[in-house]
N, C-alpha and C positions, 0 to 999 in steps of 0.2 A: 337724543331722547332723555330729556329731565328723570332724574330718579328720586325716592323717599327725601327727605330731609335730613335724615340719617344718612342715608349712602351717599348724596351731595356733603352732606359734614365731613363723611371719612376721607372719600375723596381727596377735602382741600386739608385735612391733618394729614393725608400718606404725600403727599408734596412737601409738608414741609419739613426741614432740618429734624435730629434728633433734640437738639437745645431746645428749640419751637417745641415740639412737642413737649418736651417733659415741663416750660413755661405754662403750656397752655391743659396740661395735665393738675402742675400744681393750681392754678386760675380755676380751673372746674372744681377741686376737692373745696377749694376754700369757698367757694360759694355753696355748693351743696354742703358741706358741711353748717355754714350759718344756716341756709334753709332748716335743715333736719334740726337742729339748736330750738330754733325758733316755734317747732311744731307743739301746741300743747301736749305736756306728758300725761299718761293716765297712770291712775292709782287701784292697784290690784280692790282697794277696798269700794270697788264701784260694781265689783261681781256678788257683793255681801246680799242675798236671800235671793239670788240667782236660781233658780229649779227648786226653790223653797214647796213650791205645790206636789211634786213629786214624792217628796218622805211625808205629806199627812196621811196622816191614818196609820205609821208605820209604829210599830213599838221600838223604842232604838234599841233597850234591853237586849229585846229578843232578835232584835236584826243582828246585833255585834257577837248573838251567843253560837246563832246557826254561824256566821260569818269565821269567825274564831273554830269552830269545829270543823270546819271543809278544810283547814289547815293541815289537820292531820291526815287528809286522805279518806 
């Protein structure tokens, strides 16, 4: 009975040698490593006026005065 693709993968890695294995260990890091290389990176500054709608109407003044006094208890 044929199983996952994964479990047929582990399968033919638990047959092979310890050397095999750790070749075929380093062979997968160096490819998933270029893949993840290659993924475009993002820039924290692409969150800039994110829930912008949220604080209208707010006073900041008065947001950071109440906010600042629940500090003390």
């Amino acid at each position: 009975m044929p199983g996952t693709p994964y479990e047929n993968a582990k399968r033919t890695v638990e047959a092979l040698g310890p050397a095999e294995q750790l070749r075929l260990i380093a062979e997968l890091t160096s490819r998933l490593s270029g893949e993840l290389n290659r993924r475009s990176r993002r820039s924290l500054l692409e969150l800039k006026g994110l829930g912008k709608d949220i604080w209208q109407g707010v006073d900041v003044a008065d947001y950071l005065s109440r906010e600042r006094s629940s500090w003390n208890g």
